[in-house]
N, CA and C of each residue as an Amber inpcrd file, in Angstrom:
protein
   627
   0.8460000  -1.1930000   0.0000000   0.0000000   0.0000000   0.0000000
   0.8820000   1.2440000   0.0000000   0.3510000   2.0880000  -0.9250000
   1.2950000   3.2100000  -0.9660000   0.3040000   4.7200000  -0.0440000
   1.0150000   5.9140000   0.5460000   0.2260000   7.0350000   0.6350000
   0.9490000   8.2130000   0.2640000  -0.1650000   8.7180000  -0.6480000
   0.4410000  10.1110000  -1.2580000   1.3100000  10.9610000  -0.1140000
   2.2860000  11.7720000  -0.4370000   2.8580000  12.3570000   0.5100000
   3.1340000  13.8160000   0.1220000   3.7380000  13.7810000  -1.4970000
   3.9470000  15.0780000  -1.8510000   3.1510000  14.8950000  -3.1460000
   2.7620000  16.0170000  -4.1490000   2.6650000  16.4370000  -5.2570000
   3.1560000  17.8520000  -6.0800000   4.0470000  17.1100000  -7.0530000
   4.1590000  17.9400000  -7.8440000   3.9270000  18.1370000  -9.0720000
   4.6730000  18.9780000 -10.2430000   3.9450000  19.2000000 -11.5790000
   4.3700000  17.6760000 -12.5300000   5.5080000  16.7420000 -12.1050000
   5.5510000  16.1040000 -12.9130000   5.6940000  14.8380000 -12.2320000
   6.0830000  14.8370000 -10.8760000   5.5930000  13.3610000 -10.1770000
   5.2480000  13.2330000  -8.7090000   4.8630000  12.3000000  -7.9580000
   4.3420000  12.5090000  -6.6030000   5.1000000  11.9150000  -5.8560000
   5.5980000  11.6970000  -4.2960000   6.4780000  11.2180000  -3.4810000
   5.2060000  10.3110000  -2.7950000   5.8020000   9.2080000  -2.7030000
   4.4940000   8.3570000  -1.7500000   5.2480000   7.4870000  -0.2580000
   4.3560000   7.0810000   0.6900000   5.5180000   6.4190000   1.4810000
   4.9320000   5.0570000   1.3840000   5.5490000   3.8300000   1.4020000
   5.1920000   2.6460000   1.0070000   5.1900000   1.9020000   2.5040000
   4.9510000   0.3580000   1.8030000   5.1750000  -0.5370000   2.8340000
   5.6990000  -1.6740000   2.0510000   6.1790000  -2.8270000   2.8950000
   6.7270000  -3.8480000   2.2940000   6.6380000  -4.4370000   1.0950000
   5.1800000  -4.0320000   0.7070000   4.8750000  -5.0740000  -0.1290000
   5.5670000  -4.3900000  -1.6800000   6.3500000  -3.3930000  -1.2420000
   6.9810000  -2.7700000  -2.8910000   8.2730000  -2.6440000  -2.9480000
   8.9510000  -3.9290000  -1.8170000  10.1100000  -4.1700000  -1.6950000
  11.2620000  -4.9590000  -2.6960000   9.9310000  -5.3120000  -3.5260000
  10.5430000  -6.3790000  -4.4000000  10.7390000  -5.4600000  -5.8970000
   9.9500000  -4.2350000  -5.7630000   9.6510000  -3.6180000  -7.4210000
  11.1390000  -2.5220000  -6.5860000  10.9900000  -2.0590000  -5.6280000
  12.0160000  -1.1410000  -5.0900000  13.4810000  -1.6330000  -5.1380000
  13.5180000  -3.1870000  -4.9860000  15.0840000  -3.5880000  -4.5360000
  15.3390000  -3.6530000  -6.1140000  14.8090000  -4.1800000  -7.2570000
  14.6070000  -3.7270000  -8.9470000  15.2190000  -2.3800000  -9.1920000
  14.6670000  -1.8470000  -8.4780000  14.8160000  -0.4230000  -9.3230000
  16.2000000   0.3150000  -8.8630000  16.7580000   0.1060000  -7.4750000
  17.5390000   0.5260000  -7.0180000  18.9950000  -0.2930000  -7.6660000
  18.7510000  -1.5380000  -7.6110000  20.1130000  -2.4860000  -8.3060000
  20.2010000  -1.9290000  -9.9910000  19.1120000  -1.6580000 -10.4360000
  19.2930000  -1.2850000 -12.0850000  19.7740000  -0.0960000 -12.3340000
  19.1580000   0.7260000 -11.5240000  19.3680000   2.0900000 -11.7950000
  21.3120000   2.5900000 -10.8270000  21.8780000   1.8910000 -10.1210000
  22.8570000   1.7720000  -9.5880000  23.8140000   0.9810000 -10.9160000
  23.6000000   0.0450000 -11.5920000  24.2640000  -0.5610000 -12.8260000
  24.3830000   0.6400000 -13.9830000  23.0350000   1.1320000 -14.3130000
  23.0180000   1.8080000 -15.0520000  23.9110000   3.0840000 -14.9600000
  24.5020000   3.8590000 -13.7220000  24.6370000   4.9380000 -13.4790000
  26.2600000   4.4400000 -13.3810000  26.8430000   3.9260000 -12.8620000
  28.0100000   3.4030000 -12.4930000  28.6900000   2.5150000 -13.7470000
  28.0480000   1.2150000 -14.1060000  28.6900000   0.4580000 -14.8910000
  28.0670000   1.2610000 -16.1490000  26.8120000   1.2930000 -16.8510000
  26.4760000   2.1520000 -18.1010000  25.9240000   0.7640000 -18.6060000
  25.9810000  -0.6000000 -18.8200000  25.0990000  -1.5050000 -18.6820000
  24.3560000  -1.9510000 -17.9560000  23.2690000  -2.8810000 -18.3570000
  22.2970000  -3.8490000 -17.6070000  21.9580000  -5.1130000 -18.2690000
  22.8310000  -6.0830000 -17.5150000  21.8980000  -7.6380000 -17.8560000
  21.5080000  -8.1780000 -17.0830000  20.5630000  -8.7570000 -17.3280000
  19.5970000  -9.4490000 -16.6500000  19.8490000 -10.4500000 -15.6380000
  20.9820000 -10.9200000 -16.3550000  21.4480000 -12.6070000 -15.5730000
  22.4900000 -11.9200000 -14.6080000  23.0200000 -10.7110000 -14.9370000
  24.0970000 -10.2340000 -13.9640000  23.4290000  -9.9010000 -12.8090000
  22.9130000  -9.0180000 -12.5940000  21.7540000  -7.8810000 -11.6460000
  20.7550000  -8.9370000 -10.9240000  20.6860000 -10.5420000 -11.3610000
  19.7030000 -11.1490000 -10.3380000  19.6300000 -11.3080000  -9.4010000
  20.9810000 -11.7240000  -8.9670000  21.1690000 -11.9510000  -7.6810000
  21.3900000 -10.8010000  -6.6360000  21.8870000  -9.7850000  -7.0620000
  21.6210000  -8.3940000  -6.2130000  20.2860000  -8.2460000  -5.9550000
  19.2290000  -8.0850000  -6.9220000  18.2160000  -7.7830000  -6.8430000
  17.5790000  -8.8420000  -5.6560000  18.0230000 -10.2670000  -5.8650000
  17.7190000 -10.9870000  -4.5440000  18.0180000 -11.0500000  -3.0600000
  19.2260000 -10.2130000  -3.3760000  20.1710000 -10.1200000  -2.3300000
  19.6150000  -8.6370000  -1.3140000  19.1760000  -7.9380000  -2.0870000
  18.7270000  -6.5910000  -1.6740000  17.1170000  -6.7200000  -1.0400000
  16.5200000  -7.2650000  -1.6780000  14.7400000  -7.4960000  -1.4640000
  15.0550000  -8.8030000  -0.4980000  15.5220000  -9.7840000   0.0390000
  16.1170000 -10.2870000   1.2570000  16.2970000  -9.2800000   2.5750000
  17.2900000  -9.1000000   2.1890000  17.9270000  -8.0480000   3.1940000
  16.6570000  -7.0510000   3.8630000  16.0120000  -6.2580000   3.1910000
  14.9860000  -4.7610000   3.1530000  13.9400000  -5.9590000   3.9520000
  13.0050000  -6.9010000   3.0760000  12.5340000  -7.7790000   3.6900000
  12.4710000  -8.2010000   5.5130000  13.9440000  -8.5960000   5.5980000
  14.3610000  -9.1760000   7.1350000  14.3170000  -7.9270000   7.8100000
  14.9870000  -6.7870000   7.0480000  15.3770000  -5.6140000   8.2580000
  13.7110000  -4.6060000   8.5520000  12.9810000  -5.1090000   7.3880000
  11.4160000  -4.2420000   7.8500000  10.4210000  -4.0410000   9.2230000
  10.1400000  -3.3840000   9.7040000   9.9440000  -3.0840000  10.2470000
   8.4600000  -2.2310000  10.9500000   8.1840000  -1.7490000  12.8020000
   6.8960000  -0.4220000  12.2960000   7.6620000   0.6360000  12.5080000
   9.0540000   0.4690000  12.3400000   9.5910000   1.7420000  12.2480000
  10.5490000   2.2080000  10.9290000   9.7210000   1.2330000   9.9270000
  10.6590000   1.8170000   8.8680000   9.8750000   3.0600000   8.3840000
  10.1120000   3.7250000   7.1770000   9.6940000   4.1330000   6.3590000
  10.8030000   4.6990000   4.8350000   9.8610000   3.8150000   3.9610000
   9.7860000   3.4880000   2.5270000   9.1130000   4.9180000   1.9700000
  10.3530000   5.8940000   1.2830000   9.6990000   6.6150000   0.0210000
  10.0460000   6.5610000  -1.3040000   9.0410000   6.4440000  -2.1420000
   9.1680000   6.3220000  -3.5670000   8.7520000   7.7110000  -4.5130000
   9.4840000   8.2830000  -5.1740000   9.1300000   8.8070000  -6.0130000
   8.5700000   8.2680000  -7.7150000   7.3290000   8.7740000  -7.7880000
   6.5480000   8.0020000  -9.3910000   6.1720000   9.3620000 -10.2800000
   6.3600000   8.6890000 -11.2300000   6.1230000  10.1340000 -12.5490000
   4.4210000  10.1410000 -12.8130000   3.5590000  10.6660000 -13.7340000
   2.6970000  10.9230000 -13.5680000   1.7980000   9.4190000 -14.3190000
   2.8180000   8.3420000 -14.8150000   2.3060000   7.1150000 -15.3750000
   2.6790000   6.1610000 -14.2320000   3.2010000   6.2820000 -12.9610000
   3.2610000   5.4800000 -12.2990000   4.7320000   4.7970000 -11.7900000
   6.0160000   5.3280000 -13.1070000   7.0700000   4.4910000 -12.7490000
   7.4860000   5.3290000 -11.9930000   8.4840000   4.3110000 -11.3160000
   9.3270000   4.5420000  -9.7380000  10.7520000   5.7120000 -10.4140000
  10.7920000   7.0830000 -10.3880000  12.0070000   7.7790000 -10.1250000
  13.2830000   8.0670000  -9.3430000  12.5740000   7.5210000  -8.2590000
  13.7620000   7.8650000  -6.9330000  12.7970000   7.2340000  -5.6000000
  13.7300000   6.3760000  -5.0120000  13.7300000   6.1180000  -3.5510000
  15.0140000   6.1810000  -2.5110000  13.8820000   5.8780000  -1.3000000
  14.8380000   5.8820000  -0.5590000  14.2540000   5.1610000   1.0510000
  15.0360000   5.1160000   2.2590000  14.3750000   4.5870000   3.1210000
  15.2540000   4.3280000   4.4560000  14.2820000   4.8490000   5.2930000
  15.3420000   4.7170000   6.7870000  14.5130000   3.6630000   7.8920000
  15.2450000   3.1690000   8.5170000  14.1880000   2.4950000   9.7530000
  15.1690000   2.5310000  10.7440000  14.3770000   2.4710000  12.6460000
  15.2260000   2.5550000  13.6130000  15.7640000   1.1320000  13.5670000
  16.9460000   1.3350000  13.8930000  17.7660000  -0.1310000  14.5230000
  17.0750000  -0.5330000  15.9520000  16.7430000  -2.0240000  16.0920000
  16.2270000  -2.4640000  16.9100000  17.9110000  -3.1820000  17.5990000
  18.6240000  -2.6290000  17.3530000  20.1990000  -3.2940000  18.2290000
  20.4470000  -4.7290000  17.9440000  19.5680000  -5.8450000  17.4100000
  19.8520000  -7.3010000  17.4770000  20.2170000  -7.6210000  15.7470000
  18.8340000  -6.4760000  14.8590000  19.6070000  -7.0620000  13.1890000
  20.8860000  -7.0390000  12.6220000  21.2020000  -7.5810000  11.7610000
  22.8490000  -6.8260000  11.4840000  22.6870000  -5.7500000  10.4780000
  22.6980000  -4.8010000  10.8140000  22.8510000  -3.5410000   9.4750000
  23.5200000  -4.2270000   8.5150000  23.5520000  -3.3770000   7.4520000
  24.1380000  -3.6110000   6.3590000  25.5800000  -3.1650000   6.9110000
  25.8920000  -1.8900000   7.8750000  26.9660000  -1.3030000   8.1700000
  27.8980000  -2.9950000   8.5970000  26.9910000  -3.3740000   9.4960000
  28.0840000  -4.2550000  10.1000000  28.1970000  -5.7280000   9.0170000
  27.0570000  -6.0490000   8.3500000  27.2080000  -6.7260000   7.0110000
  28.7250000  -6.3490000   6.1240000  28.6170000  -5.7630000   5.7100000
  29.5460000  -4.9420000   4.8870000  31.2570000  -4.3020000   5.4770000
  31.2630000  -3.5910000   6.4720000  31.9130000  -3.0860000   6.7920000
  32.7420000  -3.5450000   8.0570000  31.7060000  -4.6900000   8.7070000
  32.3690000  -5.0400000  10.2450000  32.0380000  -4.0980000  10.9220000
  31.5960000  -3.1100000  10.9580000  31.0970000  -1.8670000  11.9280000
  29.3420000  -1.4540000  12.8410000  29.9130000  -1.9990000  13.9890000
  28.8990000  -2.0020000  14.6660000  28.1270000  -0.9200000  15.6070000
  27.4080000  -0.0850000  15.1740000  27.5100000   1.3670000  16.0160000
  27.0750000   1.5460000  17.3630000  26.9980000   0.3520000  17.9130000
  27.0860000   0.2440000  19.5480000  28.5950000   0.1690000  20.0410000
  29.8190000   0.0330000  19.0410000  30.6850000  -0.0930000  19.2140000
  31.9140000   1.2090000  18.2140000  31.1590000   1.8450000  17.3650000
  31.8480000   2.7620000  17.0470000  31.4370000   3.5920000  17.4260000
  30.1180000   4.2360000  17.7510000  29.5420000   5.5680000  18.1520000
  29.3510000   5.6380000  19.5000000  28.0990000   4.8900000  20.1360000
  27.7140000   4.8630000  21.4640000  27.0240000   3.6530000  21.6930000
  27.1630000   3.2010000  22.9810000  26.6540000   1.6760000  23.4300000
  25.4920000   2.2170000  24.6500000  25.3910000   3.5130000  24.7520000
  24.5020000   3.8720000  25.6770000  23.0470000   3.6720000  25.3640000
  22.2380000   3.1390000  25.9590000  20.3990000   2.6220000  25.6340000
  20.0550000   4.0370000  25.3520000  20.1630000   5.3270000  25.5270000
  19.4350000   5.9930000  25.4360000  19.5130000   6.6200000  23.9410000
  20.6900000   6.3160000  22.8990000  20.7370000   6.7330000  21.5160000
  20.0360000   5.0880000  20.8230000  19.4250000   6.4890000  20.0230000
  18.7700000   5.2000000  18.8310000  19.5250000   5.3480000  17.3970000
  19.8750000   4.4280000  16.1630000  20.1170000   4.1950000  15.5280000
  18.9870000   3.8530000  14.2470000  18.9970000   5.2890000  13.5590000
  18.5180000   4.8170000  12.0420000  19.4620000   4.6290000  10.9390000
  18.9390000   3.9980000  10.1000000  19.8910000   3.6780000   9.0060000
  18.9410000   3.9980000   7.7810000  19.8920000   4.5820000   6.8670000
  19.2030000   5.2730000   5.8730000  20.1050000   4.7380000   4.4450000
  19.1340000   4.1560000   3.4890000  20.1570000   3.5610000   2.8750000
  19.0840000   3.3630000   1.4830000  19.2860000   2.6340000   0.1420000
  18.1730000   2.4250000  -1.0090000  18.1880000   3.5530000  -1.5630000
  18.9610000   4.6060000  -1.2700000  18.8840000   5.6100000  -2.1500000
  19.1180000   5.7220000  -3.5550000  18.4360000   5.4160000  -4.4090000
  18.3990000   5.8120000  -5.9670000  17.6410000   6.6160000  -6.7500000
  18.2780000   6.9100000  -7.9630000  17.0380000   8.1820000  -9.1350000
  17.5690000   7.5580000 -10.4270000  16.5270000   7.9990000 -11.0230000
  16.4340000   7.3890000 -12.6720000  17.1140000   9.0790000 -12.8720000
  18.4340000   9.1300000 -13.2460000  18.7120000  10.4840000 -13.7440000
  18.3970000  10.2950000 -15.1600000  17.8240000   9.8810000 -15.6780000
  17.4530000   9.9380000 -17.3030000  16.1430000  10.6330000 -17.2150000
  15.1090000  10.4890000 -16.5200000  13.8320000  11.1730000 -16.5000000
  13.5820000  12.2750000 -16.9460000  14.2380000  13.5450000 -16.6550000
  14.5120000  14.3790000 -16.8880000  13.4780000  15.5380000 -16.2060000
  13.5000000  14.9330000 -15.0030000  13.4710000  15.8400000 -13.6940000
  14.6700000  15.5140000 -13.0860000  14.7370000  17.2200000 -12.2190000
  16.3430000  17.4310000 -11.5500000  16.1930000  16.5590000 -10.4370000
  17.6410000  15.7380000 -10.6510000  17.6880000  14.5060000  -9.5350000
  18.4390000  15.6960000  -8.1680000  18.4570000  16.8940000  -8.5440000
  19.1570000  17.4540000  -6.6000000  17.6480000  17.8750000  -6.0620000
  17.0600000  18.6350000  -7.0630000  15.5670000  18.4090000  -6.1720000
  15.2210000  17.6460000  -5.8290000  15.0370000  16.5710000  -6.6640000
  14.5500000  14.7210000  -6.3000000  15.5710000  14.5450000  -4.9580000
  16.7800000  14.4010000  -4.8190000  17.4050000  14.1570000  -3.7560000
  17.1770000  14.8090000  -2.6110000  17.0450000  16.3770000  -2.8930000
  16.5000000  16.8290000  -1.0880000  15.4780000  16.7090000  -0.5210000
  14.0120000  16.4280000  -1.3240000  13.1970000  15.9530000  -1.5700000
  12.9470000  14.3970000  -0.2130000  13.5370000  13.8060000  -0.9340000
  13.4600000  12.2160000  -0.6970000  14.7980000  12.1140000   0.6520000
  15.5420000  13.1210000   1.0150000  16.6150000  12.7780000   1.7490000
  15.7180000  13.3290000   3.2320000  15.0350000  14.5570000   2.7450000
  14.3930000  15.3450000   3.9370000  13.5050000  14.5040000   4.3090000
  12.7440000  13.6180000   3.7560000  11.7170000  12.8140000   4.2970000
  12.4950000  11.6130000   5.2480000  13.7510000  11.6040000   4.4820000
  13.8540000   9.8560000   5.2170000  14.6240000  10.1120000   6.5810000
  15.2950000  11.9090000   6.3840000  15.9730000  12.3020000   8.1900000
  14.9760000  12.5650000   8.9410000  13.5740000  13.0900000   8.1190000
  12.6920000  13.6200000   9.5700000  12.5700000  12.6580000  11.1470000
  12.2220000  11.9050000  10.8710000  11.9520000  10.6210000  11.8780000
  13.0610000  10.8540000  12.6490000  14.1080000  10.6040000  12.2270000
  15.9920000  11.2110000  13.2590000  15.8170000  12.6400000  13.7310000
  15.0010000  13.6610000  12.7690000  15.1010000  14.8530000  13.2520000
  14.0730000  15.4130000  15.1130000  12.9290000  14.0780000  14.7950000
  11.9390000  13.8880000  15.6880000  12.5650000  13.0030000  16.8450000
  13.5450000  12.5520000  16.5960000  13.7980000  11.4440000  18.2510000
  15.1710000  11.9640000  18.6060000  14.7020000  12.5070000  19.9540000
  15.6520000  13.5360000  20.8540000  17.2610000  12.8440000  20.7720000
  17.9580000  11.3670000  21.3640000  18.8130000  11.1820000  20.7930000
  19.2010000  10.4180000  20.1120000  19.4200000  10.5860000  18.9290000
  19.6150000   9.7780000  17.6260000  20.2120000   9.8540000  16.6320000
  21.0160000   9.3130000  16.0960000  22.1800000   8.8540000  15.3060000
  21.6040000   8.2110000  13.1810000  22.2800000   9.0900000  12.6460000
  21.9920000   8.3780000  11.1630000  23.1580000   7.6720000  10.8950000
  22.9190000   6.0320000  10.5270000  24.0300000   5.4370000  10.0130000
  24.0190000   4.9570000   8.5680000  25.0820000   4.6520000   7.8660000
  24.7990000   4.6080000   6.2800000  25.8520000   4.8710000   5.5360000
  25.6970000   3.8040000   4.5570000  26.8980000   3.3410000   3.6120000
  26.3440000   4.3620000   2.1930000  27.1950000   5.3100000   2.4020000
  26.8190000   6.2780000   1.0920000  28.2640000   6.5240000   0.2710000
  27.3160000   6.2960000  -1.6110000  28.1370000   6.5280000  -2.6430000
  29.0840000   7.2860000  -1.8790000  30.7770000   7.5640000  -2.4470000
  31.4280000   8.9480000  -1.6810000  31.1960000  10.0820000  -2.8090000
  30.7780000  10.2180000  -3.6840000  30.6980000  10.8270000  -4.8980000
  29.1510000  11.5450000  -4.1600000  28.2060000  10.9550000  -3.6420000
  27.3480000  11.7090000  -2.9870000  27.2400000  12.1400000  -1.5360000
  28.6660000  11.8950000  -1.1230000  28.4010000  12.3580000  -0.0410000
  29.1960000  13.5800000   0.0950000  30.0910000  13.8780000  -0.9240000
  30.4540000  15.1580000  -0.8190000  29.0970000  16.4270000  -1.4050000
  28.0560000  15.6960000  -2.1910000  26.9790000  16.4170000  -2.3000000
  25.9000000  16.6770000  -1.1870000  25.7780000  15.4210000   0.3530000
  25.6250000  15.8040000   1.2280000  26.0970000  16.2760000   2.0770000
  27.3320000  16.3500000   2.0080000  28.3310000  17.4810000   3.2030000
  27.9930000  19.0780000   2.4600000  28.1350000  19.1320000   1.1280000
  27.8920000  20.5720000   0.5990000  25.9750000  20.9840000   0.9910000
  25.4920000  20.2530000   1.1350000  24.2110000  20.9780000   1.6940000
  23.6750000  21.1360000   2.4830000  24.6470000  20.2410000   3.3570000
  24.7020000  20.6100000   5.2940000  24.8890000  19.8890000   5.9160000
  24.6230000  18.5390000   5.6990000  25.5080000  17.8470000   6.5690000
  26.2850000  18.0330000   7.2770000  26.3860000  17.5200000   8.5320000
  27.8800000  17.2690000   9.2040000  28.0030000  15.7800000   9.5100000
  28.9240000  14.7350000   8.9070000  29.2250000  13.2870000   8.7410000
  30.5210000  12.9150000   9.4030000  30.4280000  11.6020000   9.7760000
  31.4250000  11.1120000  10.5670000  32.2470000   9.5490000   9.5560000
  32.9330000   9.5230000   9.1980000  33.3440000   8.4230000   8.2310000
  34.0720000   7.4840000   9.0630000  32.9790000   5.8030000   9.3010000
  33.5050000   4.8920000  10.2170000  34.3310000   4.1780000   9.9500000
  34.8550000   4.3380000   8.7600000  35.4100000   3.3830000   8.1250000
  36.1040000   3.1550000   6.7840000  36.9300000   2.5670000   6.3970000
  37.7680000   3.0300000   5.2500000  36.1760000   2.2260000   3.7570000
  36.3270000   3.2980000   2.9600000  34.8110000   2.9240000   1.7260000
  35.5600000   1.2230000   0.8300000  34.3910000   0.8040000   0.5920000
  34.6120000  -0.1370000  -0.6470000  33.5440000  -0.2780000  -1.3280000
  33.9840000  -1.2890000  -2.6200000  32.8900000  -1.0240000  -3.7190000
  31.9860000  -2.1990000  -3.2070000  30.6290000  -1.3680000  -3.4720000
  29.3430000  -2.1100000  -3.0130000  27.7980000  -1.8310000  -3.7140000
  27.4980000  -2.5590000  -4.6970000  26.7520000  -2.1730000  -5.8220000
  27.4270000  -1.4000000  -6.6620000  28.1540000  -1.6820000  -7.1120000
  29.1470000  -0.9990000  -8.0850000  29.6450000   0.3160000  -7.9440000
  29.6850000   1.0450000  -6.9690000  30.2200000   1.9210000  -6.9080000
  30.8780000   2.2640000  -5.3730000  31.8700000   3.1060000  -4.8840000
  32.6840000   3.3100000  -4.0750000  32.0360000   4.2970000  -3.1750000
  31.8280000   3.1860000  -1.5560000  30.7490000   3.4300000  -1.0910000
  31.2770000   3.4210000   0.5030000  31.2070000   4.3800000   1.4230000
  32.1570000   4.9310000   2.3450000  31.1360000   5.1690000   3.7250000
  31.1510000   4.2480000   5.2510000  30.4360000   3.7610000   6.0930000
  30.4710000   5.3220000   6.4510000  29.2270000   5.8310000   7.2530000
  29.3460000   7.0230000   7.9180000  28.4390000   7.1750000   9.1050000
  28.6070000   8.1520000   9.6540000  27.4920000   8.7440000  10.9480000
  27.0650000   9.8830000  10.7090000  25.8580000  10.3860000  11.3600000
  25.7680000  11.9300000  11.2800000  24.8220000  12.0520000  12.7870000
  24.7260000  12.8900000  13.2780000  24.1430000  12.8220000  14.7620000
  23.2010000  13.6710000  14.3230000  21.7930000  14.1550000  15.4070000
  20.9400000  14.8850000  15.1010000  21.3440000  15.9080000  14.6960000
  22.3520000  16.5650000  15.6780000  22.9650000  18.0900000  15.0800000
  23.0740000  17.7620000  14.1420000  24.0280000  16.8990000  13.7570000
  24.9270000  16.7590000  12.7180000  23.8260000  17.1400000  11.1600000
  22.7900000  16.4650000  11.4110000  21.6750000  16.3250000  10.4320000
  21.0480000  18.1480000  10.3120000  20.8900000  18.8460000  11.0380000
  20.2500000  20.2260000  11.4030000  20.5200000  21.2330000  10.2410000
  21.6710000  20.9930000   9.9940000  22.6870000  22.1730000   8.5520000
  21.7490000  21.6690000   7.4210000  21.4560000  20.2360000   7.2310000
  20.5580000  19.9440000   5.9490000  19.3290000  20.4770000   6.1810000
  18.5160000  19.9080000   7.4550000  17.2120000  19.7920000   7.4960000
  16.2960000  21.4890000   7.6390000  17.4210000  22.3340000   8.4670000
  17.0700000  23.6280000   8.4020000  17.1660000  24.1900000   7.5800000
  17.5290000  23.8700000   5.9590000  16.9520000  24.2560000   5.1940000
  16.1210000  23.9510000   4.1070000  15.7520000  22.3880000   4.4030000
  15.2160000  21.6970000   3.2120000  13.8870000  20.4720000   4.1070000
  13.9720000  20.9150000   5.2060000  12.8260000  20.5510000   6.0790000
  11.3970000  21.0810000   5.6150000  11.1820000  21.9780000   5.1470000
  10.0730000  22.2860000   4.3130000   9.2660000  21.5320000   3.0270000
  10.4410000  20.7700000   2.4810000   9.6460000  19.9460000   1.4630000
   8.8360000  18.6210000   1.9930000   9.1420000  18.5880000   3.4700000
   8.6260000  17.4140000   3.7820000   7.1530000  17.7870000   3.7190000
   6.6780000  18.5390000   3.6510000   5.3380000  19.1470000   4.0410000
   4.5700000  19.5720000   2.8540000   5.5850000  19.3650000   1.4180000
   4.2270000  19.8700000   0.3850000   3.3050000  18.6220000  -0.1080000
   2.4090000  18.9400000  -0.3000000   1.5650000  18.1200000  -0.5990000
   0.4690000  18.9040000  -1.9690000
């Protein structure tokens, strides 16, 4: 089930639930091939695509939330998606990286841990993917921006994360990056402050409708 969230002149932001985990983990492995490698085959991309809709699957949650951006025929432009860490799954951080943020950041009960991660855009569409990105980034920090102490964790492109340090971010890098979905992809933190430089100025789009 999807619910409208934003509208605009050429597509709408919706927030999902599980059941579009399987068209989402698709779109994110293709559109990551496409952008990075510049091909797509079919027989290559399967097992990611299995590997990803697994993963999203196990780690779901009632504290995730799933946003999709769709054009005005319905296809998927851009997602993205954060949920709190319940402390027992293995993130992808510690999947991937060995990095456990009860053990790199804080082990204290009173910080919570979201992880924000599925971020992709069809840059061919030809709507601007930095609108699409603050867009879809402001929705998936609000929830971190709402819980007093709390931590964003997340394996981001490094090629976009110097595009989120330039729009306010403040990030913490846990770990030395490697390639992961084809592109060179670098463990990080950002704390609520840390999140504030973005959200105070792009906290507003969470709200058009």
């Amino acid at each position: 089930m999807e619910k409208l969230i934003a509208t605009f002149e050429d597509y709408s932001i919706f927030k999902a639930d599980a059941k579009c985990i399987n068209e989402l983990s698709q779109f994110i492995v293709v559109e990551n091939y496409k952008h990075h490698v510049g091909t797509v085959e079919a027989s290559q991309i399967a097992d990611d695509i299995a590997d990803v809709t697994k993963e999203e699957l196990a780690l779901y949650g009632d504290n995730t939330y799933i946003y999709i951006a769709r054009d005005n025929q319905g296809k998927i432009l851009g997602s993205i998606r954060s949920f709190l860490w319940n402390r027992q799954s293995v993130l992808p951080l510690e999947r991937i990286y060995g990095i456990n943020p009860l053990e790199a950041i804080h082990s204290d009960v009173k910080y919570n841990y979201w992880h924000v991660g599925r971020f992709a855009i069809d840059s061919t569409s030809g709507i601007s993917t930095f609108t699409l990105f603050k867009s879809l980034m402001a929705l998936a920090v609000q929830p971190i921006v709402g819980d007093s102490d709390s931590y964003l964790v997340a394996e981001i492109d490094c090629k976009l994360l110097k595009v989120m340090n330039a729009l306010g971010f403040e990030t913490n890098q846990l770990g030395d990056s490697l390639y992961y979905l084809t592109s060179e992809t670098a463990p990080i933190s950002s704390s609520k402050q840390g999140i504030m430089g973005f959200y105070s100025k792009y906290g507003y789009l969470c709200g058009v409708a």
